[in-house]
DSSP file (Angstrom, degrees, kcal/mol; ACC not computed):
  #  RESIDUE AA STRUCTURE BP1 BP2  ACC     N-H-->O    O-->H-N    N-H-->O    O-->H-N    TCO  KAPPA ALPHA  PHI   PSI    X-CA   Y-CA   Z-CA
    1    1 A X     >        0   0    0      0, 0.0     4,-1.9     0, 0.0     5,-0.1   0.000 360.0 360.0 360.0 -47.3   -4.7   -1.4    1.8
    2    2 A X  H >>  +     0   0    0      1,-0.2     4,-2.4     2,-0.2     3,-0.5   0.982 360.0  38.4 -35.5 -65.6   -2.4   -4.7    1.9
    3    3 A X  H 3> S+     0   0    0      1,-0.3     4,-1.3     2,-0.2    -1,-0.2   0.896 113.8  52.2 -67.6 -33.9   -0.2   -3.4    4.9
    4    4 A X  H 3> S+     0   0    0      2,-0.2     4,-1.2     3,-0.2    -1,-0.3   0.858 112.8  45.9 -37.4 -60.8   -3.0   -1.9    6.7
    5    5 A X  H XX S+     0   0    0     -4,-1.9     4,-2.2    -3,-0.5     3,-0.7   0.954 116.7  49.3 -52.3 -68.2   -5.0   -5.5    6.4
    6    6 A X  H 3X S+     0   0    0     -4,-2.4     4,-1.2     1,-0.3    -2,-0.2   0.607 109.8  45.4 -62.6 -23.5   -1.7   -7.2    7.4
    7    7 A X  H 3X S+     0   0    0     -4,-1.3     4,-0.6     2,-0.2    -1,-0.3   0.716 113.9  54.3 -49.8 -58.9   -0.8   -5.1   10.5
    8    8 A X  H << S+     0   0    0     -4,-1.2    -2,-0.2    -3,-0.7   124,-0.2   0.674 117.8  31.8 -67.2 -37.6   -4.5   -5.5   11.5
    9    9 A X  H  < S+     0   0    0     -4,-2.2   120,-0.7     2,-0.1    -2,-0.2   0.785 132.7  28.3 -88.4 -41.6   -4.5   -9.4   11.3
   10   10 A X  H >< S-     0   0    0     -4,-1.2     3,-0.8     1,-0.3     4,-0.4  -0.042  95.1-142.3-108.6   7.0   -0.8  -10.2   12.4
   11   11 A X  T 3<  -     0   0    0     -4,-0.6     3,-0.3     1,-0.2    -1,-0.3  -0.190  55.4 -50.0  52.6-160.4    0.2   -7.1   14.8
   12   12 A X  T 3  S+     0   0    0    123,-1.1   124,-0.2   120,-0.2    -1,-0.2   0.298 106.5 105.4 -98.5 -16.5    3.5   -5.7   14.7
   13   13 A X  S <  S+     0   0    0    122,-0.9     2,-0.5    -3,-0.8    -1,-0.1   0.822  86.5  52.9 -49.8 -32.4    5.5   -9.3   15.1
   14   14 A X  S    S-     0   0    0     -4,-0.4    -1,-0.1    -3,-0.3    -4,-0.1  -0.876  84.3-129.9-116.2 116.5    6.2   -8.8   11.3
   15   15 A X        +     0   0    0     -2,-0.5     2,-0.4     1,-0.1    -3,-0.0  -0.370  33.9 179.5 -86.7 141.4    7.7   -5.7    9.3
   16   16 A X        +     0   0    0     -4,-0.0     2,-0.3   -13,-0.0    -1,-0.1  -0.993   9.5 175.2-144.3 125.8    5.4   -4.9    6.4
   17   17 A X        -     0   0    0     -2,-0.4     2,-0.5     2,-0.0   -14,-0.0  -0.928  16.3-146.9-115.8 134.1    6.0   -2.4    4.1
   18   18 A X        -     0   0    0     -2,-0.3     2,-0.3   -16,-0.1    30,-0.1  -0.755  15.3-176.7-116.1-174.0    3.9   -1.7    1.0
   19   19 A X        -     0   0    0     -2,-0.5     2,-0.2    28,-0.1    30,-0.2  -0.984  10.3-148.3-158.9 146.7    5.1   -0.4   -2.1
   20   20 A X        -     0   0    0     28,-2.6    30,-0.2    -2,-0.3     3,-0.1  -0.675  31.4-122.5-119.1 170.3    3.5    0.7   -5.6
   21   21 A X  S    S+     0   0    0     -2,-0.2     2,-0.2    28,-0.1    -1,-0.2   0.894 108.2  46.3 -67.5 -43.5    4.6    0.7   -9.3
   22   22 A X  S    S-     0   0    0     27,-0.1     2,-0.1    -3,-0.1     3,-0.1  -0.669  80.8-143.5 -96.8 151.5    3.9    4.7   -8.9
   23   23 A X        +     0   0    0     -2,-0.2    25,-0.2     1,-0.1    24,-0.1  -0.424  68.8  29.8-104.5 173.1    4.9    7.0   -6.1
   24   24 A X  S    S+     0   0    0     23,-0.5     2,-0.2     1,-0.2    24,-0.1   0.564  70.8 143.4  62.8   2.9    3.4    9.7   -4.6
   25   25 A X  E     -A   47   0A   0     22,-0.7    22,-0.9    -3,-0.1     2,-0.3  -0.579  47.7-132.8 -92.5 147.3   -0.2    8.8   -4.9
   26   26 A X  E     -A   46   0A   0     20,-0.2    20,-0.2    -2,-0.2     2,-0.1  -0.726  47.0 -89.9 -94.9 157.8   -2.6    9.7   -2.0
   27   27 A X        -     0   0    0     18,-1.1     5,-0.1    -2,-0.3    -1,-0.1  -0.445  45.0 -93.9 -60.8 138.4   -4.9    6.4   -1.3
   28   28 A X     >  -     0   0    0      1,-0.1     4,-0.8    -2,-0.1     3,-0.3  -0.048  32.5-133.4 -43.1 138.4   -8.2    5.9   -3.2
   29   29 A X  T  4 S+     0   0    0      1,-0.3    -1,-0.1     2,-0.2    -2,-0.1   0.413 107.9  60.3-102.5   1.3  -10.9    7.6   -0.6
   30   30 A X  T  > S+     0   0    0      3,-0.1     4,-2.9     2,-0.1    -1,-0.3   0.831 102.9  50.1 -88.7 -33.0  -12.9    4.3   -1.4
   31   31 A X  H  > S+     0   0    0     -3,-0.3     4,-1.5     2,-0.2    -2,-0.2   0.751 107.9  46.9 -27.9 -65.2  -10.2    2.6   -0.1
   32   32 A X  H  < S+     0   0    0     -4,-0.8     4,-0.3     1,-0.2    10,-0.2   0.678 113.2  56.9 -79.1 -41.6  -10.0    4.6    3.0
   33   33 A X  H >> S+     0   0    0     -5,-0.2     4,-2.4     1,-0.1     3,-0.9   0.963 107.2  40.8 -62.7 -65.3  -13.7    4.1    3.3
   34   34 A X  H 3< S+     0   0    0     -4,-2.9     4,-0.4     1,-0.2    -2,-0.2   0.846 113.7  51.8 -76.6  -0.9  -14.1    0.5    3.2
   35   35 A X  T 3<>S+     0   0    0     -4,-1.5     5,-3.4     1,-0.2    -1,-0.2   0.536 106.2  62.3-103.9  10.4  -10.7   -0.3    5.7
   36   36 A X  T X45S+     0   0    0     -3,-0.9     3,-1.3    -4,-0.3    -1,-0.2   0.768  89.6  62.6 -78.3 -38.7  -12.3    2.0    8.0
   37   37 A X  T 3<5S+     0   0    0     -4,-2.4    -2,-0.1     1,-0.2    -1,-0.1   0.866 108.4  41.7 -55.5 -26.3  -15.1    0.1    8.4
   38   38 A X  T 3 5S-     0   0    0     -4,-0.4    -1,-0.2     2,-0.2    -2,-0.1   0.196 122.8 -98.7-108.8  10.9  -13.0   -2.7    9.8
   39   39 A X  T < 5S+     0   0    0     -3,-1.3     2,-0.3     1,-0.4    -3,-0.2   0.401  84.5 120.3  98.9  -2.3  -11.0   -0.6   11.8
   40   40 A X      < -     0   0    0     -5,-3.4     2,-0.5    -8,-0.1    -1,-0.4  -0.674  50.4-143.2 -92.4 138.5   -7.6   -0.1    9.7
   41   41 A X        +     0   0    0     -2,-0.3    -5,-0.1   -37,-0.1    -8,-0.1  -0.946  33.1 161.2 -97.2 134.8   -6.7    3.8    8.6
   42   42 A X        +     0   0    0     -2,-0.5   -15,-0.1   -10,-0.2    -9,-0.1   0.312  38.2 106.3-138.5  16.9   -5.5    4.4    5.9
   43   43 A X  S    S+     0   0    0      1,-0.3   -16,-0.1   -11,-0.1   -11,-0.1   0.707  91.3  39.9 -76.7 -24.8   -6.2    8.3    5.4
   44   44 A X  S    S+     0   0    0    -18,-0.1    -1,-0.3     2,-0.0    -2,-0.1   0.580  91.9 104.9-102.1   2.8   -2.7    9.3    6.0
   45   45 A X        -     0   0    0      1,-0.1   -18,-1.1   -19,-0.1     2,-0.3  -0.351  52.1-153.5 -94.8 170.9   -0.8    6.7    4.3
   46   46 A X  E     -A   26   0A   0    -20,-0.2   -20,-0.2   -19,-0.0   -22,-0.1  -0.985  19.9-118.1-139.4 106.7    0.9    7.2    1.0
   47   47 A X  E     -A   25   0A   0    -22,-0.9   -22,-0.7    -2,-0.3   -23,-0.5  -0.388  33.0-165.4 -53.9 129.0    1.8    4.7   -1.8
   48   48 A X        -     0   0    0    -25,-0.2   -28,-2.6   -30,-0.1     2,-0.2  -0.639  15.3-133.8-127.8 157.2    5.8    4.7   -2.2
   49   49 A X        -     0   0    0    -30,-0.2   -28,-0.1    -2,-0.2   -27,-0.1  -0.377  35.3-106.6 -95.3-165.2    7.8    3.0   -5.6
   50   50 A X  S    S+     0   0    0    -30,-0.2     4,-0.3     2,-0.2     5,-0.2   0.709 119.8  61.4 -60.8 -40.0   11.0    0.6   -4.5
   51   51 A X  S >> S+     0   0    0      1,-0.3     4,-3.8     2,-0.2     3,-0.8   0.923 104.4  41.5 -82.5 -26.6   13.2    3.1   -5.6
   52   52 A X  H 3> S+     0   0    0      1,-0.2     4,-0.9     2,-0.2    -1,-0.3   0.697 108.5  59.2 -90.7  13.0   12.0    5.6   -3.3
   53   53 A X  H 34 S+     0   0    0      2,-0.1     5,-0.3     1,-0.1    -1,-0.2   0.402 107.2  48.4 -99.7  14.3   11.7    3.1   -0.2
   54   54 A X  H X4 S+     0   0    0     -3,-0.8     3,-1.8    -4,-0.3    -2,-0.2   0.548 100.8  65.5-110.6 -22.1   15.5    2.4   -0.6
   55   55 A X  H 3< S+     0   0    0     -4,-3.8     2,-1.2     1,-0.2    -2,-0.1   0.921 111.0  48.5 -40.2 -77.6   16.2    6.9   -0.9
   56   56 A X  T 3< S-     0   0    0     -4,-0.9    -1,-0.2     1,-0.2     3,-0.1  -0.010 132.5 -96.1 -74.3  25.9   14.9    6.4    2.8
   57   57 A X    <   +     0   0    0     -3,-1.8     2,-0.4    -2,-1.2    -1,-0.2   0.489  68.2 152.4 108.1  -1.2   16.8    3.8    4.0
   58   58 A X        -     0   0    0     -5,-0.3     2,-1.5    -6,-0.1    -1,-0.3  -0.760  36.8-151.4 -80.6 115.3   14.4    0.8    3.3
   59   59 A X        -     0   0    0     -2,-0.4     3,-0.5     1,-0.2    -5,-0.1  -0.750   9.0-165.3-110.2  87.0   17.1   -1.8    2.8
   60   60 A X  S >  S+     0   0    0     -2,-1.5     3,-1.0     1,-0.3    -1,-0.2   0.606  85.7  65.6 -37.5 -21.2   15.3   -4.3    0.4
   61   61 A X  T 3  S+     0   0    0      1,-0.3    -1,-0.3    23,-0.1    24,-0.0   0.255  96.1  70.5 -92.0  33.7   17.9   -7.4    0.9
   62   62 A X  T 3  S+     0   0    0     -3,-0.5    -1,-0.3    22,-0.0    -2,-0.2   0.431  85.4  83.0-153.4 -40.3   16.1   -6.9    4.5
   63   63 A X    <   -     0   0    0     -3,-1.0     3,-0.1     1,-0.1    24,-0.1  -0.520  55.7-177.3 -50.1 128.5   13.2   -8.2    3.0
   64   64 A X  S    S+     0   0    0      1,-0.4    23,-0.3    -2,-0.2     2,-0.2   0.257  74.6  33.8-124.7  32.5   12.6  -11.9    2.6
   65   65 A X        -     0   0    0     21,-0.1     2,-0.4     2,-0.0    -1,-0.4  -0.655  54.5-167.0-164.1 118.2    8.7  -11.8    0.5
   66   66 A X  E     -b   88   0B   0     21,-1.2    23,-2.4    -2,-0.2     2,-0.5  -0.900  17.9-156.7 -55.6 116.3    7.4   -9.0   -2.4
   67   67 A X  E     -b   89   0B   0     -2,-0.4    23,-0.2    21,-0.2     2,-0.2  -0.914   4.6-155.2 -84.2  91.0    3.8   -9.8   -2.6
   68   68 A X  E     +b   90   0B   0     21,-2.2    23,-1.7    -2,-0.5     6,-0.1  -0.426  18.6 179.7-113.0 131.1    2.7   -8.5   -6.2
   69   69 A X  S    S+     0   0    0      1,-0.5    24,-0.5    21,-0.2     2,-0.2   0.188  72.8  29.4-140.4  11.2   -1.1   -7.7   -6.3
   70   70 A X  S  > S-     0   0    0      1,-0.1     4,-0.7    22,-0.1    -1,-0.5  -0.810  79.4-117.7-167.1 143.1   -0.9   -6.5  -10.3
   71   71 A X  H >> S+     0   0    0      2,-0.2     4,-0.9     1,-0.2     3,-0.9   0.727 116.2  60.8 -26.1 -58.1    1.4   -7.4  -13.3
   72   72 A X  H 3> S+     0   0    0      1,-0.3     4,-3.9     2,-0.2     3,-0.4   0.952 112.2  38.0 -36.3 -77.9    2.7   -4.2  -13.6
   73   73 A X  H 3> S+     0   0    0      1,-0.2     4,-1.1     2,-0.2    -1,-0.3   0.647 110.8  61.8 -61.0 -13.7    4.1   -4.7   -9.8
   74   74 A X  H <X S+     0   0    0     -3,-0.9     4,-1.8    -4,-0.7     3,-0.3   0.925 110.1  43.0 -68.7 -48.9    5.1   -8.6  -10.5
   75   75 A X  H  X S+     0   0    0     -4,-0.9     4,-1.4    -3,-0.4    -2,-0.2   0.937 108.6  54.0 -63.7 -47.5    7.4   -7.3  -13.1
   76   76 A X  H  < S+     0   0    0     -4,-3.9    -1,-0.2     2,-0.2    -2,-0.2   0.819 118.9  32.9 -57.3 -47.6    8.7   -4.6  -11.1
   77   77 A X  H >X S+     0   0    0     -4,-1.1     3,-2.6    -3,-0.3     4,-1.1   0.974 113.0  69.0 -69.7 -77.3    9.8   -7.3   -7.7
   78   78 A X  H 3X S+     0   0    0     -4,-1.8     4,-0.8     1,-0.3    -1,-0.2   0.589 101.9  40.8 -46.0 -31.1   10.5   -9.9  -10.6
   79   79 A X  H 3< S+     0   0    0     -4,-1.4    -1,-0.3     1,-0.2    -2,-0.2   0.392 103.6  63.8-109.6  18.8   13.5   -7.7  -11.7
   80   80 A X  H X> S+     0   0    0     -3,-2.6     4,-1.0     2,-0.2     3,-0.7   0.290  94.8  65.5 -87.9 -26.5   14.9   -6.8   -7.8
   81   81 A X  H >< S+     0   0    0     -4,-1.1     3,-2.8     1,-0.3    -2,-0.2   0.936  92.1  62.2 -65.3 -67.4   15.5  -10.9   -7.7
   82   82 A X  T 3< S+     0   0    0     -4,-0.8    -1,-0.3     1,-0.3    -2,-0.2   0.572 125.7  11.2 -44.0 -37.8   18.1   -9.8  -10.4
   83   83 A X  T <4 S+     0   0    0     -3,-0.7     2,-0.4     1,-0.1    -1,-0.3   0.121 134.5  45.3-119.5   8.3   20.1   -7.3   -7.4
   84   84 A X  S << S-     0   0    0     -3,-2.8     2,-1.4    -4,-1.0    -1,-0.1  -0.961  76.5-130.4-156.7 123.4   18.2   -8.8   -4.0
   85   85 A X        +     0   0    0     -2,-0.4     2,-0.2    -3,-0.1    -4,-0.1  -0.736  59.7 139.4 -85.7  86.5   17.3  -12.7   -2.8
   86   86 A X        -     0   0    0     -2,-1.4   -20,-0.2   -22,-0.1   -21,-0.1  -0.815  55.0-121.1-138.5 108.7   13.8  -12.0   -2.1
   87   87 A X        -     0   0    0    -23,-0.3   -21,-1.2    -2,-0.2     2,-0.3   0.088  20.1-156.8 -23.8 146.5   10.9  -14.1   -2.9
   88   88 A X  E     +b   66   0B   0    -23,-0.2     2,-0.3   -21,-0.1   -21,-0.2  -0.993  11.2 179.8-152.6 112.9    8.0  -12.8   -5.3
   89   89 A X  E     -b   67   0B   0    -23,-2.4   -21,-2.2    -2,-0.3     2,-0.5  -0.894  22.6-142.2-115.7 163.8    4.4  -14.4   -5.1
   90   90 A X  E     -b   68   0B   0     -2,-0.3     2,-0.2   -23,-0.2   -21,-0.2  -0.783  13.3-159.4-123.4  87.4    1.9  -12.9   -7.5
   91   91 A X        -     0   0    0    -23,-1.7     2,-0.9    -2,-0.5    -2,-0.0  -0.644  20.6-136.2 -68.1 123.4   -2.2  -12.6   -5.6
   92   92 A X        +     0   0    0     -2,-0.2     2,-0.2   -22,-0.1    -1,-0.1  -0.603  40.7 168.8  11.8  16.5   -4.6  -12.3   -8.4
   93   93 A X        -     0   0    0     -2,-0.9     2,-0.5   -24,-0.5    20,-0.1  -0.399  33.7-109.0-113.9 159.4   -6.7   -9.5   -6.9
   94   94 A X        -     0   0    0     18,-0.2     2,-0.2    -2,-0.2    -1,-0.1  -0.543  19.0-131.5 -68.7 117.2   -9.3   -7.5   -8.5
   95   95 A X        -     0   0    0     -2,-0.5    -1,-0.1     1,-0.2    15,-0.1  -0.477  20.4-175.5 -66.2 129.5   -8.9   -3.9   -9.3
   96   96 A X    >   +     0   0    0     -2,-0.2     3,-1.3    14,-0.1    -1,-0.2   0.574  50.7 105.5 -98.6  -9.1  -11.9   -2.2   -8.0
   97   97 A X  T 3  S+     0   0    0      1,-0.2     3,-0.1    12,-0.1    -2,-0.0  -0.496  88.0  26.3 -67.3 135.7  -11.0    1.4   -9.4
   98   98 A X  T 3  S+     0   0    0      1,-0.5    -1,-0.2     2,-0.1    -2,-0.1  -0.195  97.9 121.2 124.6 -42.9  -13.3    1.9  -12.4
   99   99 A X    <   +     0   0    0     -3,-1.3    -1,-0.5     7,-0.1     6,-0.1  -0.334  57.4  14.4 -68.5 144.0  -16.1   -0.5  -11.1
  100  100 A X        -     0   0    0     -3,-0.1    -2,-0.1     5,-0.1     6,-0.1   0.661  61.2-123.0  66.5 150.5  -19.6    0.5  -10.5
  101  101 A X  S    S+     0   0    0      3,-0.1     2,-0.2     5,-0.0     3,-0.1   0.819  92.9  54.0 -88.5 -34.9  -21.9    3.9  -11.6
  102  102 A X  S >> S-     0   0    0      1,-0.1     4,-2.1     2,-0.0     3,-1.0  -0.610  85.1-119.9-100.4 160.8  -22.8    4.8   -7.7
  103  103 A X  H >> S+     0   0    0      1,-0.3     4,-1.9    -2,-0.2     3,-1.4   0.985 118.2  52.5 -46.0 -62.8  -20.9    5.4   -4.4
  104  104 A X  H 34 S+     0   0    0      1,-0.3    -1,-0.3     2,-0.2    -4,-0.1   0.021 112.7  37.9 -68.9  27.3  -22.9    2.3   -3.1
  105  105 A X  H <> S+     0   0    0     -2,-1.3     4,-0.9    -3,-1.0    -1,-0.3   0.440 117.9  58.9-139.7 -38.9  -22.1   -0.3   -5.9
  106  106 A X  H << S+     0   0    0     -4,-2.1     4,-0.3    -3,-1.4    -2,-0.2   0.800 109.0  42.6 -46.7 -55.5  -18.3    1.4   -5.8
  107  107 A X  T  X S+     0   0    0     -4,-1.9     4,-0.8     2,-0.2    -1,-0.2   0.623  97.1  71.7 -52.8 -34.3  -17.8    0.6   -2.6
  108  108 A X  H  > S+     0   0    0     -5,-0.2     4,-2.0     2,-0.2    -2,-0.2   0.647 105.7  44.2 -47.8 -49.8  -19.3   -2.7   -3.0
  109  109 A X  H  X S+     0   0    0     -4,-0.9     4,-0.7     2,-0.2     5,-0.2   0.685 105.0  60.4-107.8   8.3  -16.0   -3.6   -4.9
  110  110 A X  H  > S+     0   0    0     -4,-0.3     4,-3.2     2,-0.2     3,-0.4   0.875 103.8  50.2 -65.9 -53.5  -13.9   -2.1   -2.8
  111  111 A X  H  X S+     0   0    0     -4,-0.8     4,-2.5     2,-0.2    -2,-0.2   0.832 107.4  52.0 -85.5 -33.5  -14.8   -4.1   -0.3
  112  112 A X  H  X S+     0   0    0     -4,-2.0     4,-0.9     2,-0.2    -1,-0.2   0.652 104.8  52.7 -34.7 -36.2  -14.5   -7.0   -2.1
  113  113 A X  H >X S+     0   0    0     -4,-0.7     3,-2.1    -3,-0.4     4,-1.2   0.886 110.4  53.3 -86.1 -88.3  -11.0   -6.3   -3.2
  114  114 A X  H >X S+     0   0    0     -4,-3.2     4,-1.3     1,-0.3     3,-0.6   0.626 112.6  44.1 -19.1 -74.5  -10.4   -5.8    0.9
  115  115 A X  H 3X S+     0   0    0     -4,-2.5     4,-1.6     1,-0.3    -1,-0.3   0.604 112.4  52.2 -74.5 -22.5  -12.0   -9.4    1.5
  116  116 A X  H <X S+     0   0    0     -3,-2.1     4,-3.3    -4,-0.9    -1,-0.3   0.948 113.4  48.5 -81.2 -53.2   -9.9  -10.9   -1.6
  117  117 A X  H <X S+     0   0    0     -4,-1.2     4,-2.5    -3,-0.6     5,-0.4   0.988 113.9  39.5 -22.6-100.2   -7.1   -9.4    0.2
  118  118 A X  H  X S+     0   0    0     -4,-1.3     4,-1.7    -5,-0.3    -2,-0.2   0.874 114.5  57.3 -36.3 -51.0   -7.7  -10.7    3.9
  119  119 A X  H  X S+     0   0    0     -4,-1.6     4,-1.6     2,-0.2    -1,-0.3   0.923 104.2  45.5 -75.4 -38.0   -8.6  -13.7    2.6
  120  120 A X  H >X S+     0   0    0     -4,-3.3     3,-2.8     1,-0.2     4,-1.9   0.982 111.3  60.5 -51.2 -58.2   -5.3  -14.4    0.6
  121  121 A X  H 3X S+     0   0    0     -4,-2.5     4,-2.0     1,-0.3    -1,-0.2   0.725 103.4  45.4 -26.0 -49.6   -3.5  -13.3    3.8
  122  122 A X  H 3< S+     0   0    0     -4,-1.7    -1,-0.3    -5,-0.4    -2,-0.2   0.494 111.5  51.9-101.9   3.9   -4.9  -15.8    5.9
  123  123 A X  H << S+     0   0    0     -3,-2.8     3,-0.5    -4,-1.6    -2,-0.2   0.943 121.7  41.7 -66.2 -68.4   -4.2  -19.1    3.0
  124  124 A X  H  < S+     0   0    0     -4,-1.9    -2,-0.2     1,-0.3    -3,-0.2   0.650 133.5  10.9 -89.5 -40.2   -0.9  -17.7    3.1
  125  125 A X  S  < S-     0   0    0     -4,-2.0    -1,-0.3     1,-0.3    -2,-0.1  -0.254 102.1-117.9-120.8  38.6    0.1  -16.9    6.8
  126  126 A X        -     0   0    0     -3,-0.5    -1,-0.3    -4,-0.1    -2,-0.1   0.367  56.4 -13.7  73.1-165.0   -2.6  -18.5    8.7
  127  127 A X  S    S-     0   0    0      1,-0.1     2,-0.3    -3,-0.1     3,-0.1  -0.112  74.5-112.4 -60.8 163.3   -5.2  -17.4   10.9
  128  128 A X        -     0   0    0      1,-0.1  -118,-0.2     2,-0.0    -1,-0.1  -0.699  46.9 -70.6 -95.4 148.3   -4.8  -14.1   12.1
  129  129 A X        -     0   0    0   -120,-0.7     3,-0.4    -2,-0.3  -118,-0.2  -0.035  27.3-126.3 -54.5 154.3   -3.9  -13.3   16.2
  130  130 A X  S    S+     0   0    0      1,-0.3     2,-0.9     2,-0.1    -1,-0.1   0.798 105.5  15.3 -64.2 -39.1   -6.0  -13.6   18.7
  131  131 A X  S    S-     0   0    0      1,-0.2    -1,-0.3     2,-0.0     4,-0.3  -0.874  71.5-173.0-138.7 108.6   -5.3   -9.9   19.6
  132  132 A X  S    S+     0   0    0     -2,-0.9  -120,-0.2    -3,-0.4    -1,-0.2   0.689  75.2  60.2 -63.3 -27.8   -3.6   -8.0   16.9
  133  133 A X  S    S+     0   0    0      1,-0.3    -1,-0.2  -122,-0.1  -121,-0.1   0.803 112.3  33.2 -88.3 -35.4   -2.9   -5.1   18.4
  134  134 A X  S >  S+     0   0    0     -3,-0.2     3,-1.1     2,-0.1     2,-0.8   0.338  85.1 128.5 -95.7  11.9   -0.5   -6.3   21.4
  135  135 A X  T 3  S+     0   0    0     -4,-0.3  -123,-1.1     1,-0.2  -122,-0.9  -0.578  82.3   1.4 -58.3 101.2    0.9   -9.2   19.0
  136  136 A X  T 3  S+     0   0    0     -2,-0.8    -1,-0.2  -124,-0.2    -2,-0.1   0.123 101.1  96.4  81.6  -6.4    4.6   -8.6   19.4
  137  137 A X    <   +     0   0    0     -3,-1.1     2,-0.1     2,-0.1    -2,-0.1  -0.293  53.0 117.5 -87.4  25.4    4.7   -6.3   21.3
  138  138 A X  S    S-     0   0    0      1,-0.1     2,-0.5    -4,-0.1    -3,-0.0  -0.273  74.8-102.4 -89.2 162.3    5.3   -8.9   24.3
  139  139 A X              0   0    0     -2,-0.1    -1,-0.1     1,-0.1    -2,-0.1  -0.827 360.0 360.0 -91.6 123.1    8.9   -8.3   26.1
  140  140 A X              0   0    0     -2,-0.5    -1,-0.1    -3,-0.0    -2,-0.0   0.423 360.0 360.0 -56.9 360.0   11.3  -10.8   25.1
């Protein structure tokens, strides 16, 4: 949801990769639901660990910020500073999985978790472009 959000607020100027504690997982279809609503897809993407975005070439000291959105995943960046000089902030955000008895109440924190999201994004890297979609894509 993260990279989706950022890519949607910031364009393409910035390379954003996301990453999980677990691999292989398809995205949460609540998930999919509520960053559709705001125009992000997220039906084909796929949650990846560290270790398998460096199998494919993802060269982590290439990185200069982890952004850690559960403990589990703060520990995990915390102990790449030990092999990588990459900065590690830890957002607070609420896990929605679990939450609510109906679609509509389920969704409800979903979408919440999106806004917690978006909102962190834009404390931390500032308003988002005026036009996301060409943002960086300007000729140098």
């Amino acid at each position: 949801m993260a990279e989706g959000l950022m890519k949607k607020l910031y364009g393409r100027n910035t390379y954003v990769q996301s990453a999980g504690v677990k691999n292989d997982l398809e995205v949460d279809g609540f998930a999919v639901a509520v960053c559709e609503e705001i125009g992000v897809a997220l039906a084909r993407h796929r949650s990846r660990s560290f270790e398998e975005m460096q199998q494919w070439g993802d060269d982590l000291s290439g990185f200069d910020l982890v952004v850690a959105l559960s403990p589990a995943s703060q520990r995990q960046a915390l102990e790449l500073t030990r092999y990588f000089h990459l900065d590690v902030e830890y957002w607070p955000i609420m896990d929605p999985t679990g939450i609510g008895e109906t679609r509509e109440t389920k969704l409800a924190a979903y979408r919440q978790t999106r806004d917690q999201i978006a909102q962190r994004m834009i404390q931390r890297f500032g308003p988002p472009h005026e036009d996301p979609e060409t943002a960086g894509n300007a000729p140098v």
